[in-house]
C-alpha positions, -999 to 999 in steps of 0.1 A, spaced: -558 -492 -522 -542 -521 -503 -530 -533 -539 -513 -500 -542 -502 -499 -513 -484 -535 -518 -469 -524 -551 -453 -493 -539 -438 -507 -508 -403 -519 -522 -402 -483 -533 -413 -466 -500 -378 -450 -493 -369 -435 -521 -402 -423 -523 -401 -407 -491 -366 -391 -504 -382 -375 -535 -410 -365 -516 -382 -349 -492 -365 -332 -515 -396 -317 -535 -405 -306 -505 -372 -284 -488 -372 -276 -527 -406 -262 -527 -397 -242 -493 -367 -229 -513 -390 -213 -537 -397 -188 -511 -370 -170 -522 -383 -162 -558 -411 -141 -536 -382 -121 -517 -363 -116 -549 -392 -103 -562 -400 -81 -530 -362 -68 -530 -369 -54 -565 -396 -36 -555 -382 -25 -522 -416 -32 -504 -434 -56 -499 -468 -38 -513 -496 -66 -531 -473 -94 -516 -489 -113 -487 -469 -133 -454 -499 -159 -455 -474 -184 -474 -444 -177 -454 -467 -173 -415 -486 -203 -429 -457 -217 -436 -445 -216 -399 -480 -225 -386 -483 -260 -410 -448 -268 -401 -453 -270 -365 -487 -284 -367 -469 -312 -392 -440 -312 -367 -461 -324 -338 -478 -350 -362 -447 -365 -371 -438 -370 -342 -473 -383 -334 -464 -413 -365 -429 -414 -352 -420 -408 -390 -382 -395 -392 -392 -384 -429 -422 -360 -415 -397 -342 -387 -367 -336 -412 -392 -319 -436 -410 -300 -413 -380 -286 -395 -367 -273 -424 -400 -260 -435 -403 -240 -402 -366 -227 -404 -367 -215 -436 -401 -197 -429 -394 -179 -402 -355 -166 -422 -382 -150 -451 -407 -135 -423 -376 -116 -410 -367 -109 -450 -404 -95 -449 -400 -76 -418 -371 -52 -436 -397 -48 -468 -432 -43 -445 -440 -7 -443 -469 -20 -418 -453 -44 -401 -483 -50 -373 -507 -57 -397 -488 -70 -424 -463 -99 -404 -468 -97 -369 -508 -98 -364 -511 -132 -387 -482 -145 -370 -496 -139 -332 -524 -154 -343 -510 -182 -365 -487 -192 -329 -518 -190 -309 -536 -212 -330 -503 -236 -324 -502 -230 -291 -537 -241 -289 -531 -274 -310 -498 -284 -288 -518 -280 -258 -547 -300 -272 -526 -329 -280 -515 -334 -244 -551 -336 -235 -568 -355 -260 -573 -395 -253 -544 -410 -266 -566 -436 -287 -577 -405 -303 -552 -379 -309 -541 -394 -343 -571 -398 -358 -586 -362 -343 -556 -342 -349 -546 -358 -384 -585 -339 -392 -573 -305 -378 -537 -306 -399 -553 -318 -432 -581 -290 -428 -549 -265 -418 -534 -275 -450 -561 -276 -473 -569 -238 -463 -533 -230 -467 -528 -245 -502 -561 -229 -513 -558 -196 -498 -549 -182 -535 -582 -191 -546 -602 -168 -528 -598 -141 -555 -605 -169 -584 -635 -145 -595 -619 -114 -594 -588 -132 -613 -617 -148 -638 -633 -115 -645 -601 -96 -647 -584 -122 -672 -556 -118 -647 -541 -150 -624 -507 -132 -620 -511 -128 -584 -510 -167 -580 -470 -172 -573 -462 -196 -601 -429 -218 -590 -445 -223 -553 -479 -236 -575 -457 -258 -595 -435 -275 -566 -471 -274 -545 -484 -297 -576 -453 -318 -576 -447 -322 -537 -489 -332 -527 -487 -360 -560 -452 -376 -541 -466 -369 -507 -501 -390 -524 -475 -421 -529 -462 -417 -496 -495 -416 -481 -509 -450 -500 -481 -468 -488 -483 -459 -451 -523 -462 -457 -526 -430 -436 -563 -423 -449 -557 -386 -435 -524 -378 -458 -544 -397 -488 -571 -372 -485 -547 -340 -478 -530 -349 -503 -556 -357 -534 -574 -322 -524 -537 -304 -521 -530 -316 -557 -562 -304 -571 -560 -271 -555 -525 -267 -567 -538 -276 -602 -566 -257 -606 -542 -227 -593 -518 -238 -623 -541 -240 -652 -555 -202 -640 -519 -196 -642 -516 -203 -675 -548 -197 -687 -549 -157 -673 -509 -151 -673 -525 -113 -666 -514 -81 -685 -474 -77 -696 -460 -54 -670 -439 -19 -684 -407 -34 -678 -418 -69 -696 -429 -45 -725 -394 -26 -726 -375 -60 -723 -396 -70 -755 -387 -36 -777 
């Protein structure tokens, strides 16, 4: 790893650009999910998890940025956290239940912040990085593989569809430049949020692409 490490380290900014840049790009691809709720005019079979999670991670990220003192890690997460909340308030105008369907998650996703913040300024110092860089990798891993909780349903149906495919894709692209990142700060916690990330986000692409799911009526008509 060290060896890696060493060999990347000439390259370490403009890695941490590219990773940058996947990354507000992947927080861009939020808006392929609002297009798609504005078509239907509600936002029915379309979860806030990634846009509430979204808000949660980017805090929690925030605070461990500023934990590394990495100006890379607040630009990123400040975006992510910006952009979030502008498609929970895009959701808000779709939600026909908005209690259950934005606001619930996200009282419980800002508690759950609330609750990290506060634990940081009591932890031991010596410990915080090492403790809290656990919490945030276990935060992300649940977010990145909240998708496959229906993987039997999708297996038995022949039908991934429900898996949103350019936020996989940029998820696949952003955890692998993160990964390079990671191995040349030798953050063991990033390395390991990062390897797990990727191979959630891969194992959510080739169910993509393996069960693309049933040709909708309007895919059909487009077709004829």
């Amino acid at each position: 790893m060290e060896s890696a490490a060493k060999l990347l380290q000439p390259y370490k900014d403009v890695i941490g650009r590219v990773a940058s840049f996947l990354t507000i790009a992947q927080f861009f691809s939020g808006v392929f999910i609002c297009r798609d709720i504005q078509k239907k005019g509600n936002t029915r079979d379309v979860s806030s998890v990634p846009f509430v999670g979204g808000i949660m991670v980017g805090l929690a990220m925030l605070k461990y940025g500023l934990l590394l003192q990495d100006d890379v890690m607040l630009v990123v997460n400040v975006t992510a956290i910006v952009l979030n909340a502008i498609y929970c308030a895009f959701y808000y105008l779709y939600s026909g239940d908005k209690w259950n369907e934005l606001f619930k998650p996200l009282s419980i996703s800002m508690g759950l912040v609330a609750v990290l913040w506060g634990y940081c300024a009591w932890e031991d110092p010596t410990l915080l990085e090492f403790r809290y860089g656990l919490i945030v990798t276990i935060l992300m891993l649940l977010l990145l593989g909240n998708p496959l909780l229906g993987v039997r349903e999708m297996i038995q149906n022949k039908d991934a569809s429900q898996i949103p495919f350019v936020l996989t894709l940029m998820g696949t692209l952003v955890t692998f430049a993160w990964l390079l990142y990671a191995i040349i700060l030798m953050n063991n916690f990033m390395i390991v949020q990062n390897v797990i990330g990727f191979i959630l986000c891969f194992v959510q692409l080739i169910l993509i692409f393996k069960y693309p799911g049933k040709p909708t009526e309007a895919t059909k008509k487009k077709k004829h």
